[in-house]
C-alpha positions as CSV (number, residue, x, y, z in Angstrom):
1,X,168.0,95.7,103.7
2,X,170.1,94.6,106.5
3,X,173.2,96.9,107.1
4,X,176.6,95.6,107.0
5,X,177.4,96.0,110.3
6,X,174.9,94.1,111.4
7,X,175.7,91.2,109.2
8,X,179.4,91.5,110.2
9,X,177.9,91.2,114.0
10,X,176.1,87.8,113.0
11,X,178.9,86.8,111.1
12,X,181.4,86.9,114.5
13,X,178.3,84.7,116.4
14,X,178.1,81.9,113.6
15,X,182.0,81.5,113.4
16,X,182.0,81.0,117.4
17,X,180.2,78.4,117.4
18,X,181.5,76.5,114.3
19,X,181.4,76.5,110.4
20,X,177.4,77.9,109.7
21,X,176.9,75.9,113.3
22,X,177.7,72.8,112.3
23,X,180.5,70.4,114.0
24,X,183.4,68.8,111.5
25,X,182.6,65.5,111.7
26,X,184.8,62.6,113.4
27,X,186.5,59.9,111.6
28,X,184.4,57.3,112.9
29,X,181.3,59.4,112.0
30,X,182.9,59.7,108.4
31,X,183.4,56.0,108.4
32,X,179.8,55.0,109.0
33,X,178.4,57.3,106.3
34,X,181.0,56.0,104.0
35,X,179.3,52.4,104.4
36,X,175.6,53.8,104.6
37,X,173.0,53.0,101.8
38,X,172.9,55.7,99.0
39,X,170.3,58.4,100.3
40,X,169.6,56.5,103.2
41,X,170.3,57.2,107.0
42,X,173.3,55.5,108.7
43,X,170.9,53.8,110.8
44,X,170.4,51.5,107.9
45,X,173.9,50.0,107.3
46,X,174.3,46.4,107.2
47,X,176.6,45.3,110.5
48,X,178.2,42.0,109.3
49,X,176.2,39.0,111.6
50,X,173.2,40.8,111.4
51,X,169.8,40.0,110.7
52,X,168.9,39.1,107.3
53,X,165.1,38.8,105.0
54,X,166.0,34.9,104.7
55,X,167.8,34.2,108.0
56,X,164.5,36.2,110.1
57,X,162.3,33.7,107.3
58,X,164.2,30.7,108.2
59,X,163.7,31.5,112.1
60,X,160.6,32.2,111.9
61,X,159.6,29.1,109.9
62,X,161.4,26.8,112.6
63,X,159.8,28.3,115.8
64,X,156.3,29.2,114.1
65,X,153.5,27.8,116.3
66,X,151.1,27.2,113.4
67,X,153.6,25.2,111.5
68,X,153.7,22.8,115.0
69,X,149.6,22.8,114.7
70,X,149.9,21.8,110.7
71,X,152.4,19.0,111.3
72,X,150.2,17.5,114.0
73,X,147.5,18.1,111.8
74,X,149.7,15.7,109.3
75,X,150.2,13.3,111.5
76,X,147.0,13.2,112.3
77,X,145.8,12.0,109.1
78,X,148.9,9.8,108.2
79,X,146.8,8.3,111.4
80,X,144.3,8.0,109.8
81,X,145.6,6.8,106.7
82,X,147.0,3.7,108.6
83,X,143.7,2.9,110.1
84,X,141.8,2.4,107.1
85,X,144.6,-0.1,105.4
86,X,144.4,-2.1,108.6
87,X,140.6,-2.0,107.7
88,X,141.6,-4.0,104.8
89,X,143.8,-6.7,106.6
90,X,141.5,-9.9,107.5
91,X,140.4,-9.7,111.5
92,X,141.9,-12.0,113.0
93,X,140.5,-12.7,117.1
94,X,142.0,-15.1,119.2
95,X,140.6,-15.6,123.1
96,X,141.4,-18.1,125.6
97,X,138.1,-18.7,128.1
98,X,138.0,-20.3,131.6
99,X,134.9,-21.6,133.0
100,X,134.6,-23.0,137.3
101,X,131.1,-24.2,137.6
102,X,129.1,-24.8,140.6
103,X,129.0,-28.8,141.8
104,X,125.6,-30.1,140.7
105,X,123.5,-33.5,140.9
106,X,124.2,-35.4,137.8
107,X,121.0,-36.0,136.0
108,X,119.4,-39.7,135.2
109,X,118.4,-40.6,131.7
110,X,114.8,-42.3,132.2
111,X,114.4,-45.1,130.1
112,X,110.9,-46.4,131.1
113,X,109.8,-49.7,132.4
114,X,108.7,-51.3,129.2
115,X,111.8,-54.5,129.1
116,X,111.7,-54.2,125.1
117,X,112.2,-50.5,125.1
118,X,115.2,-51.1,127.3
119,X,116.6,-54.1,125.3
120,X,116.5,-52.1,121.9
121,X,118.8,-49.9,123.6
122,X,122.6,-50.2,123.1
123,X,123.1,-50.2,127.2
124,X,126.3,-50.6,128.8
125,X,127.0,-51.3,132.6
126,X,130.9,-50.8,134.1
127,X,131.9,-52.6,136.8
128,X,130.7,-50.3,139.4
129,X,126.9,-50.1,138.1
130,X,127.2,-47.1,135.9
131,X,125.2,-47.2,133.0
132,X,126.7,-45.9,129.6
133,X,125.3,-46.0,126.2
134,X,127.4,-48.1,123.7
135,X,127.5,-48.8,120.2
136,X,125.4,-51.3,118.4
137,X,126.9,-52.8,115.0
138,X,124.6,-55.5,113.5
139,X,123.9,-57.9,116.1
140,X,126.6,-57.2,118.4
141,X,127.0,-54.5,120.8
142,X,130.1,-52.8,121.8
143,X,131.0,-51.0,124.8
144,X,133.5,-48.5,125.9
145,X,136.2,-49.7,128.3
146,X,135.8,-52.0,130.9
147,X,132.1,-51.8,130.1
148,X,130.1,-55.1,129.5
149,X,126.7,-55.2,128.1
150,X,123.4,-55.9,129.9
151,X,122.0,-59.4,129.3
152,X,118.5,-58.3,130.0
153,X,115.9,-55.6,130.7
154,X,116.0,-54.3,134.3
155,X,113.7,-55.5,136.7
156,X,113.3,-52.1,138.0
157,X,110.0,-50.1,137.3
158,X,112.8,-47.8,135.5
159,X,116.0,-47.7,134.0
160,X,117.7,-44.7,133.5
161,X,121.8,-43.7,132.9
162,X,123.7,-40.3,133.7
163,X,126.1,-38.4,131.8
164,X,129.6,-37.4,134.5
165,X,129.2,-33.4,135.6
166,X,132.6,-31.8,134.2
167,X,133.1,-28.2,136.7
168,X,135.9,-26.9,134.8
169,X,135.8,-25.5,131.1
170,X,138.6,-24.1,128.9
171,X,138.1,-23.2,125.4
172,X,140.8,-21.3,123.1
173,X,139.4,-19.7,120.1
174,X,140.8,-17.9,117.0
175,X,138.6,-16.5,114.9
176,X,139.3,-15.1,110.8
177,X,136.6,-12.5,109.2
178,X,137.1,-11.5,105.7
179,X,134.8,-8.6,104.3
180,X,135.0,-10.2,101.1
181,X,132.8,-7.6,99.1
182,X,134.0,-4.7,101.6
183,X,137.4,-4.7,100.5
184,X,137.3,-3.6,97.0
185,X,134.3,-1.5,97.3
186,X,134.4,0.1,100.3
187,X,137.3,0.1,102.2
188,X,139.3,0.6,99.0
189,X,138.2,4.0,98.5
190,X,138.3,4.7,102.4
191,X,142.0,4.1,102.1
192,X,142.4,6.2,98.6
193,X,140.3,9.3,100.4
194,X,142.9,9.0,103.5
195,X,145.5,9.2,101.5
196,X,144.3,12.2,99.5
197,X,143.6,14.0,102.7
198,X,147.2,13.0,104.0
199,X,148.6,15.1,101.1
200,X,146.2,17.5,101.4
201,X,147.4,18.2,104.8
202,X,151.0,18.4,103.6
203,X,150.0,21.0,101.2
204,X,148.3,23.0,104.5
205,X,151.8,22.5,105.8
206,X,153.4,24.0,103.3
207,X,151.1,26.7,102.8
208,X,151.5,27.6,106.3
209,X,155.6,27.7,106.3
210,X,155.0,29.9,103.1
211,X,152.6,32.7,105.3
212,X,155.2,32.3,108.5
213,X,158.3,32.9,106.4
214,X,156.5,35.7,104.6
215,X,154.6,37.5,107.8
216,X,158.0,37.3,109.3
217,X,160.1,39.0,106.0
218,X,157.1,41.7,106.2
219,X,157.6,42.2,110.0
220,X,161.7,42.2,109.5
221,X,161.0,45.1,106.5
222,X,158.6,47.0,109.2
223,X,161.7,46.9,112.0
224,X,163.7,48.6,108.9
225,X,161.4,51.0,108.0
226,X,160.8,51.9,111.7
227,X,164.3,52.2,112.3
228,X,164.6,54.2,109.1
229,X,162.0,56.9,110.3
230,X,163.9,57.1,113.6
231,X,166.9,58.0,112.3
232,X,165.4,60.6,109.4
233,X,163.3,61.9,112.8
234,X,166.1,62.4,114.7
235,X,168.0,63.9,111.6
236,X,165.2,66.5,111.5
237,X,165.2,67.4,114.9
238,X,168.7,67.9,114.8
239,X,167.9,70.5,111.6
240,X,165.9,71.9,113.5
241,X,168.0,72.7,116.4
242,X,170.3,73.7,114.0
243,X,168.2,76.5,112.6
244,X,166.9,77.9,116.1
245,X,171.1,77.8,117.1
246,X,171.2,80.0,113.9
247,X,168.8,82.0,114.3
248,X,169.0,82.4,117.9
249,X,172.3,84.3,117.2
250,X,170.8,86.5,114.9
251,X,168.2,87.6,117.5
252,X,170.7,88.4,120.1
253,X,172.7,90.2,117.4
254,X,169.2,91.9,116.8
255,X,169.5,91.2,113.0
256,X,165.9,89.2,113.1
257,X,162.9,89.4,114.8
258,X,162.1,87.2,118.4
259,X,158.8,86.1,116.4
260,X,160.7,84.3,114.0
261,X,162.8,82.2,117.1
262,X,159.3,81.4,118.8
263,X,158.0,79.5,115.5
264,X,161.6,77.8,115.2
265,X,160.8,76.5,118.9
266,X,157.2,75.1,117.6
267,X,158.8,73.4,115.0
268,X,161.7,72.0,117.3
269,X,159.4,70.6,119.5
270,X,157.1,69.0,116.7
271,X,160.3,67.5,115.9
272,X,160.3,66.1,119.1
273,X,157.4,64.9,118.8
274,X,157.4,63.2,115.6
275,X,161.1,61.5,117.2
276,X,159.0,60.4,120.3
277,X,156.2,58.6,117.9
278,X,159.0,57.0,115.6
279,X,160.6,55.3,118.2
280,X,157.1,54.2,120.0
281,X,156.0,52.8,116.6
282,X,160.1,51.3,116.1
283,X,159.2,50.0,119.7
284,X,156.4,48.3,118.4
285,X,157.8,46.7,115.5
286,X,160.7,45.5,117.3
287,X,158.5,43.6,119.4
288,X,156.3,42.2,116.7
289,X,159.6,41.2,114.9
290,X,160.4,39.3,118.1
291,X,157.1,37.5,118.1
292,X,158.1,36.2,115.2
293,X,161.3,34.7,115.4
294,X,160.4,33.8,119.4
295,X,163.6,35.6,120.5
296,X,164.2,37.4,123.9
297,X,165.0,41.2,124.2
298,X,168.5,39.9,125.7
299,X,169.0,39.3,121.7
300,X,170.1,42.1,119.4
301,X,168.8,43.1,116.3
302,X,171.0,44.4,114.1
303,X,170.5,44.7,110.8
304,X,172.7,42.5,108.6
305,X,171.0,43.5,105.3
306,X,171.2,46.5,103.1
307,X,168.1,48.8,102.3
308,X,169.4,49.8,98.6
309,X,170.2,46.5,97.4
310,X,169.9,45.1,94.0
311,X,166.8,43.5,94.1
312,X,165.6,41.2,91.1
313,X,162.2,42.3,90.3
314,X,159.7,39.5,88.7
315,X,158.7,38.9,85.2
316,X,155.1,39.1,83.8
317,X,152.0,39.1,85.6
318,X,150.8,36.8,83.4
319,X,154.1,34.5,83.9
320,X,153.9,34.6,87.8
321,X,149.8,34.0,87.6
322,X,150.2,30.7,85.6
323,X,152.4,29.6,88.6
324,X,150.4,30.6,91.4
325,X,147.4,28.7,90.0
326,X,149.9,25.3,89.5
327,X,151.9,25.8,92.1
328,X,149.8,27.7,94.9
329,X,149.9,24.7,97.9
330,X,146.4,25.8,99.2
331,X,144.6,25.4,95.5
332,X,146.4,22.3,95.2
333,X,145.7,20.8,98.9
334,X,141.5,22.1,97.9
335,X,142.0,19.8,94.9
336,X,143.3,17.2,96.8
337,X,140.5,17.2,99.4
338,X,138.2,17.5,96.3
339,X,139.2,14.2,95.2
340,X,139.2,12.9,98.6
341,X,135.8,13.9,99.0
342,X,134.8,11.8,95.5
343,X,136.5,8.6,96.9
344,X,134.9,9.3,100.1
345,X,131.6,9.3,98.2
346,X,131.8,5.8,96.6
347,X,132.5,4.4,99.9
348,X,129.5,5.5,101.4
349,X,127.6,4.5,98.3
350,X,128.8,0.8,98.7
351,X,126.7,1.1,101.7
352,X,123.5,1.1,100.0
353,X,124.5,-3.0,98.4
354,X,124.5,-6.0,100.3
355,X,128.2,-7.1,101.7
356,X,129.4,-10.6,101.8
357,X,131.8,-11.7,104.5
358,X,133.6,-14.9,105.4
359,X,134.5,-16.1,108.8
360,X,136.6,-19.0,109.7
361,X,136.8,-20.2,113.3
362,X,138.7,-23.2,115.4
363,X,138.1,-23.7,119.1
364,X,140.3,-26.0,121.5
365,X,138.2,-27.4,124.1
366,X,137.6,-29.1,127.0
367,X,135.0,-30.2,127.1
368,X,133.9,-29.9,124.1
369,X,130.1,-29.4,123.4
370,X,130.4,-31.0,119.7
371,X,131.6,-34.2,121.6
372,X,128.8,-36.7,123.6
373,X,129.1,-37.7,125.9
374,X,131.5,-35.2,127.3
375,X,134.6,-35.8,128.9
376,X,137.1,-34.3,130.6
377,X,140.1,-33.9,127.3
378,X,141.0,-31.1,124.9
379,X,139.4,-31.8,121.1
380,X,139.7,-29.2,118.4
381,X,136.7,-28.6,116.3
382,X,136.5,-25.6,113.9
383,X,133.8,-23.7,111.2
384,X,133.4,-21.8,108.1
385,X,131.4,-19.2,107.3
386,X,129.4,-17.5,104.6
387,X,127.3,-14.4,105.1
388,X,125.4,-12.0,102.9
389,X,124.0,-9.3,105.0
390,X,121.8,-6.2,103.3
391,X,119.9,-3.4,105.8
392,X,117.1,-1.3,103.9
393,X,117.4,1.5,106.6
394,X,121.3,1.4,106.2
395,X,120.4,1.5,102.7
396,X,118.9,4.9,103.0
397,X,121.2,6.0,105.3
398,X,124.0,5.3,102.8
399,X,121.9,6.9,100.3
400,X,121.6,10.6,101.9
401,X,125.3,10.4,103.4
402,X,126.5,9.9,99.9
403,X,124.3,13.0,98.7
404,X,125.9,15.0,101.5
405,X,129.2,14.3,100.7
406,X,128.5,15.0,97.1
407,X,127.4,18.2,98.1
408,X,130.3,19.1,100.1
409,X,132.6,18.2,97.3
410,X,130.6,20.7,95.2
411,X,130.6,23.3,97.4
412,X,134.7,22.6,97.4
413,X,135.0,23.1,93.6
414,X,133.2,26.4,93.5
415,X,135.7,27.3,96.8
416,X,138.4,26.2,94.5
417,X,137.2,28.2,91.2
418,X,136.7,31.6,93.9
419,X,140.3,31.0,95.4
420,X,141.5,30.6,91.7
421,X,139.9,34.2,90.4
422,X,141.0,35.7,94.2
423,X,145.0,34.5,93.3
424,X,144.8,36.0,90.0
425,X,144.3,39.4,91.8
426,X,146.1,39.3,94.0
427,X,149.0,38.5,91.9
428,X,148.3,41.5,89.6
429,X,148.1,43.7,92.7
430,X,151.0,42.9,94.7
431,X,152.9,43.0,90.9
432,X,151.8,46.2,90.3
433,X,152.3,47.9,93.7
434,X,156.3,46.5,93.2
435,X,156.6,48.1,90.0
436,X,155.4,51.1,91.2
437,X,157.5,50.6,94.1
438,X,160.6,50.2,91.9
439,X,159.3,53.4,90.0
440,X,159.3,55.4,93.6
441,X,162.7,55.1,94.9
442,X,164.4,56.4,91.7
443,X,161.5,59.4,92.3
444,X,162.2,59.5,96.0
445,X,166.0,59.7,95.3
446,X,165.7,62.8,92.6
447,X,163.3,64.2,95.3
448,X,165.9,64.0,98.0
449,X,169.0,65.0,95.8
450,X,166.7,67.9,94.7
451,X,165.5,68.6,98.7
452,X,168.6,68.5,100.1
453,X,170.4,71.4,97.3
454,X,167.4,73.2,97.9
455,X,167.8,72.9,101.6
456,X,171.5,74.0,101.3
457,X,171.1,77.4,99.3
458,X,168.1,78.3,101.3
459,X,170.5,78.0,103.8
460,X,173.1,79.5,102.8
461,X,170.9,82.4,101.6
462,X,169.5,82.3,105.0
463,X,172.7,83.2,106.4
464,X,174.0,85.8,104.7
465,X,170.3,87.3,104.8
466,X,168.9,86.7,101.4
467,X,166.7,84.5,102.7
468,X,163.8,84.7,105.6
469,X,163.4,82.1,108.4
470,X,160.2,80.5,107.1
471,X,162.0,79.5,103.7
472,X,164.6,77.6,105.4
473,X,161.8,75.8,107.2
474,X,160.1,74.6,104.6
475,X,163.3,73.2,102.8
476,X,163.9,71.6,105.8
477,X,160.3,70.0,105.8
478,X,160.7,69.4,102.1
479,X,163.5,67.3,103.2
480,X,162.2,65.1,105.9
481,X,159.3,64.0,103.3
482,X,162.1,63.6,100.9
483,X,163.9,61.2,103.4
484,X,161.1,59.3,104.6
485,X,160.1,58.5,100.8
486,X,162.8,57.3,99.9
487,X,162.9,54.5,103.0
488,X,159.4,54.2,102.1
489,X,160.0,53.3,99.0
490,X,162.8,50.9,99.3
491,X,160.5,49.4,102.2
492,X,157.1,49.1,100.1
493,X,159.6,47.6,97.4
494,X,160.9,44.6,99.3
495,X,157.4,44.0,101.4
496,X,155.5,43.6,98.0
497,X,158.4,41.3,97.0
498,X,158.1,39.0,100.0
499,X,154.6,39.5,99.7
500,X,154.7,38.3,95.7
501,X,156.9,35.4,96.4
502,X,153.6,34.4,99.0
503,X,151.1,34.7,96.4
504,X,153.1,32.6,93.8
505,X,153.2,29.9,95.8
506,X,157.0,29.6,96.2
507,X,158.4,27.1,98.2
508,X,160.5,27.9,101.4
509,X,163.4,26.0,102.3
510,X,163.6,23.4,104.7
């Protein structure tokens, strides 16, 4: 037993330096713990402009570089969506052509030598001695112009006419083609399957504005519960000191041995320690919660949300299952491409049937060929078309393309039925870990209420010598794990809420 006198010694020490070694604390000190969460360090208080679950969610959705890949990734196929309804519009092709050709020799039409041969022809002479063909009707014969007839056979060995050499050609042509059987069988469902994949692609979008808004409230929760172990670190440390002050003042009164200082000094600097790794990991999460939101260090972080909050926890997991499976946006984009996949299948199969098309086509000439002889004027001339058209090796072709795509589309449904039996536990899991969650903060917070009595009448016993030096350490370690569970807790809580609100499939906010 420790005399009197000695106590009486220790007693004069402690009351130098302060009540039990501890400084009365200011008014501004006294107003932050006043606002401080319930349990929780000061560290933790909401500062009013701070950073909030929502606000770091909103942020994060509106600078996310996936989201930017997903909407060009819409875009694309609205793209593509557009192409195959033009596919549907008739073709229409109009071209304008000029022709110089090279000066030639104009050729002579032979007629032979035989004088009847040449007076059963319809032969026309101008008045410069060209020879033209005219027009016979009945007995008479008409010619062109200032063209006469010839009275008689020529009394050449040969008779012969030419056609006039025309060096310059212009034709302007416009041109219709209408895939008359294409069109409903084909290009039809092209169109349909673009337009399921469009909305497919929206769902993606969605999905991936859900994951950035919910990696960004996990990342915000992590910055908390960094901060959170820096502060009950640091609070440590400073129990620590505390207890070597005190019991440094004993061993200069010589009421307690120098052993029990040197372990008080191993345990201060594994305080240190532990204070050192808290802030390297708050370090770390800081600049992970950065990434996130794409902000520069220039911008603080200050927490503008409250640890302790009332938080409303979800209903059944049977409830929130049955609306992850209808409302989850990446089961319903997989059905969407499922069904895109099935119109994209009886397209391809319309490839294995012949198609009928129809072409309509005017050209504006000069010359024109359709007109003999030729001569130097525009004439208009035009054609319709009908064509059937059938390949046996585009047949086959067809044929296996369709059985690829049908195999795709099943391998999509099984994808579908694994990604609907993978949501349904991972629902139940993230459910239960926040009920069990919910259930550790009320047990973290009689833990710490009972930690930090027990850590005051060890201490108090300590002081007046009922208790030994290893006692009041382990209180005090009984209240750092007391601490750190119960920001733990209240972390694990709202990441398994954020996380729920994922798995549900709930939508985030433009």
């Amino acid at each position: 037993m420790i005399s009197t006198a000695r106590w009486c010694a220790a007693a004069v020490v402690l009351a130098v330096g302060g009540a039990w070694g501890q400084t009365p604390p200011t008014a501004e000190a006294q107003g932050v713990a006043e606002r401080a969460p319930v349990g929780l360090p000061a560290a933790l208080s909401p500062q009013p402009g701070g950073w909030t679950a929502d606000r770091v969610a909103a942020r994060a959705v509106r600078t996310s570089l996936a989201l930017r890949a997903s909407e060009a990734n819409t875009a694309a196929a609205d793209a593509s969506r557009s192409e195959a309804l033009v596919a549907m519009i008739p073709q229409v092709t109009i071209s304008a052509r000029y022709t110089r050709l090279s000066p030639i020799t104009a050729p002579v039409l032979n007629l032979g030598s035989s004088a009847s041969a040449t007076s059963s022809l319809p032969i026309c002479v101008d008045t410069n001695g060209g020879i033209f063909i005219g027009v016979r009707t009945g007995t008479m014969l008409v010619c062109p112009g200032s063209s006469r007839a010839l009275p008689s056979a020529p009394t050449s060995p040969s008779a012969g006419f030419s056609f006039p050499v025309i060096l310059d050609n212009i034709v302007l042509n416009g041109t219709v083609i209408v895939p008359l059987s294409d069109i409903p069988f084909r290009l039809a469902r092209v169109y349909e399957a673009a337009g399921l994949t469009l909305q497919a692609r929206r769902l993606d979008e969605l999905s991936v504005r859900a994951q950035a808004a919910a990696d960004a409230r996990v990342a915000f929760y992590e910055y908390m519960r960094a901060q959170g172990q820096v502060a009950v670190a640091q609070q440590a440390l400073e129990t620590a000191q505390q207890h070597r002050a005190d019991l440094a003042r004993f061993v200069e009164a010589g009421t307690v041995a120098r052993v029990d200082l040197l372990r008080v000094d191993a345990q201060v600097a594994e305080s240190e320690r532990i204070v050192l790794s808290a802030r390297e990991g708050q370090s770390l999460a800081e600049a992970q919660l950065r990434q996130r939101l794409h902000v520069d260090e220039s911008e603080p972080l200050t927490l503008g949300e409250a640890l302790d909050g009332e938080l409303r926890m979800p209903g059944s997991a049977r409830e929130l299952i049955d609306r992850a499976v209808h409302a989850r946006p990446e089961l319903m984009s997989l059905d969407r491409q499922s069904q895109a996949l099935g119109a994209s299948v009886s397209a391809t199969r319309a490839g294995m049937y012949p198609s009928l098309s129809g072409q309509f086509s005017m050209d504006i000439a000069n010359p024109n060929s359709r007109f003999v002889p030729n001569s130097q004027e525009f004439n208009t001339t035009w054609s319709a078309t009908l064509q059937a058209a059938w390949s046996p090796t585009g047949a086959f072709a067809s044929s296996a393309a369709a059985s690829r795509l049908s195999a795709q589309r099943a391998s999509l449904t099984a994808q579908i039925a694994q990604l609907r039996e993978g949501t349904e536990i991972e629902v139940r899991s993230v459910w239960i870990a926040a009920q069990t969650s919910s259930a550790a903060i009320e047990s973290a917070r009689r833990q710490l209420v009972s930690a930090e009595e027990s850590y005051r009448v060890r201490r108090e016993r300590f002081l007046v010598g009922n208790a030994v030096s290893s006692d009041l350490t382990d209180a005090e370690l009984d209240l750092l794990r007391a601490r750190l569970a119960l920001v733990n807790a209240n972390v694990d809580l709202r990441e398994s809420l954020a996380r729920l609100r994922r798995a549900v499939g709930e939508r985030e906010p433009d």
